[in-house]
N, C-alpha and C positions, 0 to 999 in steps of 0.2 A: 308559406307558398312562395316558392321564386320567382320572378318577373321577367315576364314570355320573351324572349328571343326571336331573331327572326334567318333563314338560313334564304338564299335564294337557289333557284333551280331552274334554269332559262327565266321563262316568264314567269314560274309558279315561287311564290314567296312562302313557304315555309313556318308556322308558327311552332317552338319548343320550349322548353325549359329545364334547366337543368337546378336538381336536387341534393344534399350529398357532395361526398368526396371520398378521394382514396378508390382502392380497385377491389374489383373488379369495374369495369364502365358496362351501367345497365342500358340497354335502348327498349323502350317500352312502346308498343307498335297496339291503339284499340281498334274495334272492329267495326265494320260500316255503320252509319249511323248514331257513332259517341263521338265522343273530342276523349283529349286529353283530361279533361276533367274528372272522366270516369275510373282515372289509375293513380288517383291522389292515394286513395287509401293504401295501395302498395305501394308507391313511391313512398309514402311515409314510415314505412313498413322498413325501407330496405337503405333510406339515408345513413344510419348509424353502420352499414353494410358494404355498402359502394356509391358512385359515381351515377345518379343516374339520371336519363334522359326520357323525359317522355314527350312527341312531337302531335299535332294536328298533321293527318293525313290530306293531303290536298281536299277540297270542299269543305272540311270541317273543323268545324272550330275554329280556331284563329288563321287557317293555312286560306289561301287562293281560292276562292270560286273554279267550278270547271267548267268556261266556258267553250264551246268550240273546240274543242280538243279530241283526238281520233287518240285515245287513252287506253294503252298498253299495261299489262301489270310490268313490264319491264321498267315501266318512266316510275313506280313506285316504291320500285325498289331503289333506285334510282332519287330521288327525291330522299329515300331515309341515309343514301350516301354522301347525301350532302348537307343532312342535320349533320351525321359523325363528322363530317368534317369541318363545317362550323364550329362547333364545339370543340374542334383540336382535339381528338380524341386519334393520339399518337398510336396506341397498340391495337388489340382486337377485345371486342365489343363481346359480350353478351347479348342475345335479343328476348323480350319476351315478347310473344305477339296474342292477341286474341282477335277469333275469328279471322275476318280479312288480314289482319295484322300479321294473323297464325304462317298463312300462308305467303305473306312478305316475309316474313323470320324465316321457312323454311326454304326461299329460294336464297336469300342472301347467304345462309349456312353453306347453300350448296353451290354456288356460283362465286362468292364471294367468300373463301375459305380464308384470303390474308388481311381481310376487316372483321369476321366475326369468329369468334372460339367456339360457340354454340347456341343453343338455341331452347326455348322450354315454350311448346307449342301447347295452348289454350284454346277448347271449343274449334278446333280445324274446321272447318266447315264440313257436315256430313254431303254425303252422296244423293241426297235428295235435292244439297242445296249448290251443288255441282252441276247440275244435270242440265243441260246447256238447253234446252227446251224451256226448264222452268226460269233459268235468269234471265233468255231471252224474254219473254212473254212477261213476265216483272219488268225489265227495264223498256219495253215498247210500253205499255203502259203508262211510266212513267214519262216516255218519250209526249204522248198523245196528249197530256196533260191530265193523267187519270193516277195524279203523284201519291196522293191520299192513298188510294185502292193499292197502290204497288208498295208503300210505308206498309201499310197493313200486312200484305202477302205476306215480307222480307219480314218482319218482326213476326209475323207468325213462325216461319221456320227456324227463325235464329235464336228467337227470345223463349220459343214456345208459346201455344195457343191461349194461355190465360192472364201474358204479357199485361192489357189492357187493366187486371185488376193487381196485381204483383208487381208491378214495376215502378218503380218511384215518379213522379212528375217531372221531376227536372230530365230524368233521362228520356224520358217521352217529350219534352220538349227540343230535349236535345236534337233528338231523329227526326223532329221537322225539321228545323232549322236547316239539317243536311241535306232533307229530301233529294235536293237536285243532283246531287253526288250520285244516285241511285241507276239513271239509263248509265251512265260512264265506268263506275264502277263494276257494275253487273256485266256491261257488253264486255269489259276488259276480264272480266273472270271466266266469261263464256270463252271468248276465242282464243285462252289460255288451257282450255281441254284438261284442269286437274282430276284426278281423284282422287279422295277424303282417305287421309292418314290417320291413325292413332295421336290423341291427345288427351290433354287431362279436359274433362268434363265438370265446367260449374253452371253455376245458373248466368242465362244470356241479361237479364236483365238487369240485375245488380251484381257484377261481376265480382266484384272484392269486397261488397258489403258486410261479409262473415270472417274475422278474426282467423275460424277456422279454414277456409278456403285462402284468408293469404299465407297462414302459415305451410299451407301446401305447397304453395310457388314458391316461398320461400328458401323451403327444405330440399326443391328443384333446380330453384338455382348454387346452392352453396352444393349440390352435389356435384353440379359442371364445375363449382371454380374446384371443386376438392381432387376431382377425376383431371380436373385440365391443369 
């Protein structure tokens, strides 16, 4: 395991790590309510392969609390542009994103064509979990201080409904720890108006826990660096 990094970003301090060497340069973006933690098993996966990076997204894991912040998904993408570039990551990047992540990878693809070469989008968030009604009302929730009930909602949709017995402890420890990331995140996904893309579908809860599920992403990303 490599020894965490720090990038900064105005106020927000940034925790990554970098895996690996040689290119392709991976950047590994997890989804609300994990850290970096959760993408060892593919970072391990893909060191003998490339360069790769995997960051805490601001609230979580090693990155900055979100305190008082009126939080745009622009400052997050924004925020992974200045892990790459801490890391001195000269050319363009590969991203993989899951979940929230999915959808940082897919703006950076598209906004930031001369930092990333592509992109391999994981669990995009469906249209249920789009719906600007339901992340409002999850993140006031969270706002009122009813964080527990709105942890609950968001892993019901994300993880699916039997998360509570399926899903490892660490990682259910994980998503409290985050809790509070939950109103900022969420409001910033609302007033972002997406709608749910095509991606590849694994399980929310142990994302890369199946040998066979990383060999998928795998074989997703050497098809971009083989096409790119």
């Amino acid at each position: 395991m490599a020894r965490t990094t720090f990038a900064q970003h105005g106020l927000v301090r940034l925790g990554y790590e970098v895996q690996g060497e040689g290119v392709p340069t991976v950047l590994v973006l997890h989804g609300l309510l994990a850290s970096r933690a959760s993408l060892y098993p593919l970072m391990d996966a893909l060191e003998d392969k490339a360069t790769v990076i995997a960051m805490d997204l601001r609230g979580h894991g090693g990155s900055s609390a979100i305190h008082g912040v009126d939080l745009h998904l622009d400052d997050l993408i924004a925020d992974s542009l200045a892990v790459l570039d801490a890391a001195e990551v000269a050319g363009k990047a590969i991203v993989i994103g899951i979940e929230l992540g999915a959808v940082i990878a897919e703006r950076l693809l598209e906004h930031h064509p001369d930092r990333v070469a592509g992109a391999v989008l994981v669990n995009y968030p469906t249209a249920e979990m789009l719906d600007s009604s339901t992340l409002s009302d999850i993140a006031m929730r969270a706002y009122r201080e009813q964080v527990e009930q709105a942890l609950y909602m968001w892993l019901d949709l994300s993880w699916g409904a039997d998360w509570q017995t399926t899903a490892a402890r660490n990682r259910i420890a994980a998503a409290r720890r985050s809790a509070q990331a939950i109103h900022p995140m969420l409001t910033a996904l609302a007033a972002a108006n997406l709608s749910s893309i095509d991606s590849l579908e694994i399980a929310g809860g142990d994302p890369f826990g199946s040998d066979d599920v990383i060999g998928i992403v795998v074989e997703k990303l050497e098809a971009l660096t083989t096409t790119g």
